[in-house]
C-alpha positions as CSV (number, residue, x, y, z in Angstrom):
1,X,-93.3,-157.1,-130.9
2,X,-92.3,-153.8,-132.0
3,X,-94.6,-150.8,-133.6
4,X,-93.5,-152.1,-137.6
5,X,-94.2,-155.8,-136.4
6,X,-97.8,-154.3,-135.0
7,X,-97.9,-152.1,-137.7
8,X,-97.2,-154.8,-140.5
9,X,-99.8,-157.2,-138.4
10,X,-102.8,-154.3,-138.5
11,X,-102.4,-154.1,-142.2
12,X,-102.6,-157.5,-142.8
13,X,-105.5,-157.9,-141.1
14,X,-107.1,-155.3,-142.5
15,X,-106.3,-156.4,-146.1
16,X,-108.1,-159.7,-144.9
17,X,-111.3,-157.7,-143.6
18,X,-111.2,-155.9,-146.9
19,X,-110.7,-159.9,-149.3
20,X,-113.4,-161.3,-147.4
21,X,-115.7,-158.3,-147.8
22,X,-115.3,-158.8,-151.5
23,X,-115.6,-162.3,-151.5
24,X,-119.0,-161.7,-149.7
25,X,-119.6,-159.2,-152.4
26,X,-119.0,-161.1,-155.1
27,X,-120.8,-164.1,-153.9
28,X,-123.8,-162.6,-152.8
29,X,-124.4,-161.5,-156.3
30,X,-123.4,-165.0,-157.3
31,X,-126.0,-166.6,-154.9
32,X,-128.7,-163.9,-156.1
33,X,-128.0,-165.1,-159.6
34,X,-128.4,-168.6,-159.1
35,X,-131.6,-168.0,-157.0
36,X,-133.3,-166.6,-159.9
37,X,-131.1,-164.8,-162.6
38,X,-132.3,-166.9,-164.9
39,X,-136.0,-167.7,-163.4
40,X,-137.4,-166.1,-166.4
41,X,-135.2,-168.0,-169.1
42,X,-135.9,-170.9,-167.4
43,X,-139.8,-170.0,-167.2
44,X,-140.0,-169.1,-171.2
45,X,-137.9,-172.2,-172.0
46,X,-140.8,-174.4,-170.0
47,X,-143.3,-172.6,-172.1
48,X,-142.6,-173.4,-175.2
49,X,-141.7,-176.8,-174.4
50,X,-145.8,-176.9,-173.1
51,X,-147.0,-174.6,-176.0
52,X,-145.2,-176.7,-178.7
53,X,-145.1,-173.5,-181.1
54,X,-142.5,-174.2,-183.7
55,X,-141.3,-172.5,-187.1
56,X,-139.3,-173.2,-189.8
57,X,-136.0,-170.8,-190.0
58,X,-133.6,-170.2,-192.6
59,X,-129.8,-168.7,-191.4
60,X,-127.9,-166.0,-192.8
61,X,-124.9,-167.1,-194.5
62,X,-122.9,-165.1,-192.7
63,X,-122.1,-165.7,-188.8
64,X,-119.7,-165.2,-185.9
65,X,-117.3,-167.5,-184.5
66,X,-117.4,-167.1,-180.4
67,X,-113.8,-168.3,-179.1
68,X,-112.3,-169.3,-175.5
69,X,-108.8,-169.0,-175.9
70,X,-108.6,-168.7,-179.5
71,X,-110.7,-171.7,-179.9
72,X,-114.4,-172.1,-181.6
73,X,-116.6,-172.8,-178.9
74,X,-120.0,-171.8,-181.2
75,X,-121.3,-170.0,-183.1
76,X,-124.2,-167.1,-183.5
77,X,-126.1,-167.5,-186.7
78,X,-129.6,-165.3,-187.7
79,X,-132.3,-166.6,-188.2
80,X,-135.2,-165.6,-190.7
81,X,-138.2,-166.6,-190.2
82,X,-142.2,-166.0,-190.2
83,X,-144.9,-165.9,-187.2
84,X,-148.2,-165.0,-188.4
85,X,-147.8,-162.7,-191.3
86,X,-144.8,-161.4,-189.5
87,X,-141.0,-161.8,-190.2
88,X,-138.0,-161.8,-187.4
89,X,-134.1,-162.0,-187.6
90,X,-133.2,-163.1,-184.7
91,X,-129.6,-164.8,-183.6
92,X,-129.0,-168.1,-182.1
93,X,-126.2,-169.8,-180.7
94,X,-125.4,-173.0,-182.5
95,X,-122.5,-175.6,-181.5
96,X,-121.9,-176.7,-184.9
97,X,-120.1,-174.1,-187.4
98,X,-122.9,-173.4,-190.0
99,X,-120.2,-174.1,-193.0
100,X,-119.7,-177.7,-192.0
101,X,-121.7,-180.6,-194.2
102,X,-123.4,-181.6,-191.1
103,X,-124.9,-178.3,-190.9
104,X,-128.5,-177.3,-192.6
105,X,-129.4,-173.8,-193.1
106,X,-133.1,-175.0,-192.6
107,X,-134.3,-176.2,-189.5
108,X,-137.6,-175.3,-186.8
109,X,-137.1,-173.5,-183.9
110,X,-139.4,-173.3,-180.5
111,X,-140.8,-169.7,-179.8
112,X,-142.3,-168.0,-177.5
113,X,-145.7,-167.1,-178.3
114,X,-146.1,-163.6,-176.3
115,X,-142.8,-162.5,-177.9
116,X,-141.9,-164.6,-181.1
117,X,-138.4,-163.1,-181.1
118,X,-137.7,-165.1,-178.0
119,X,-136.1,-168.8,-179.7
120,X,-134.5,-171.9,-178.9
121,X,-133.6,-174.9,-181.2
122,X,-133.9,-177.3,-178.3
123,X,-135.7,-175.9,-175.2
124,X,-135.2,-179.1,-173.1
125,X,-131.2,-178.9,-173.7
126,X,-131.5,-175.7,-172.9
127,X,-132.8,-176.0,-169.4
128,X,-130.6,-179.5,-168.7
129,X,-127.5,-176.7,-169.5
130,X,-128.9,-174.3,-167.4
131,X,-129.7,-177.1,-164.2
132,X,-126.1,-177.9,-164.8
133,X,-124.7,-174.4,-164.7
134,X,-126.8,-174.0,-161.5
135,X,-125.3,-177.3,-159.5
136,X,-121.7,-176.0,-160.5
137,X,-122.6,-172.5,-159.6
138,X,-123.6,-173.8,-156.2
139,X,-120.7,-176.0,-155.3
140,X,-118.8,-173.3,-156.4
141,X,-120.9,-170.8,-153.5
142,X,-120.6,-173.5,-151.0
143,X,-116.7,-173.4,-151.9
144,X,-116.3,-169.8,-151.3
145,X,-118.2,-169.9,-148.0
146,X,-115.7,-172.4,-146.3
147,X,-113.0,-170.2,-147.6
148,X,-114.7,-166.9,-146.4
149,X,-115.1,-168.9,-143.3
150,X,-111.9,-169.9,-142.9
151,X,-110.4,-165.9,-143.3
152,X,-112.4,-164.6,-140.9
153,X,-111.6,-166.9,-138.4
154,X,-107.9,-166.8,-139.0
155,X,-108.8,-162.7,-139.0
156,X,-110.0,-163.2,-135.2
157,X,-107.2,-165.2,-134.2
């Protein structure tokens, strides 16, 4: 093999070295967040499913449309309401677009008592989304660890 055939084959294995150092990167923050970069969601979620603290709220009639390629995919609405003596606005992402019939401006809402601007609509749908998120989250890790896998040992080859 000549020097641009060695050349070419150095540079191609260190542009590997330098893809799977970034996959490792990026999954290692992946794997940290699925450990527990939501363990505190998760915790004030199972709280106020145990504490049973729930309020009435009213919505703003004005909201905002979140989109995933140009399509609705919910919506964040404020809501207004009252924990002792006290008032809040605080937003909440709703699947259903708050100008549809289906829709009521009026509904109670789980909060957390230590910080009462802490909400959820349904803290046990909440936590089934965020098991789910978890189990794809890790397929996906175990996914990328074959692959790194596989580049380093085509690297040492």
């Amino acid at each position: 093999m000549g020097i641009i055939g060695k050349l070419f084959t150095s540079i191609n294995a260190i542009l590997n070295l330098v893809f799977c150092i970034g996959l490792f990167f990026f999954s290692s923050i992946a794997f940290n967040w699925y450990r527990g970069g939501d363990s505190e969601q998760k915790e004030n979620l199972q709280t106020m499913l145990e504490d049973e603290l729930k309020v009435m709220t009213y919505i703003d009639t004005t909201y905002t449309v979140m989109t995933y390629k140009d399509k609705p995919i919910g919506y964040t609405v404020t809501c207004n309401y009252e924990v002792d003596g006290k008032e809040y606005k605080t937003s909440l992402s709703v699947d259903e677009c708050p100008d549809s019939e289906d829709f009521s401006p009026v509904f109670s809402i789980y909060y957390l008592k230590s910080d009462p601007t802490i909400i959820s609509r349904d803290p046990q749908k909440d936590l089934d989304e965020i098991k789910k998120e978890q189990k794809k989250y890790k397929s996906q890790l175990r996914q990328l660890d074959e692959e790194i896998e596989e580049l380093l040992d085509k690297i040492q080859k």
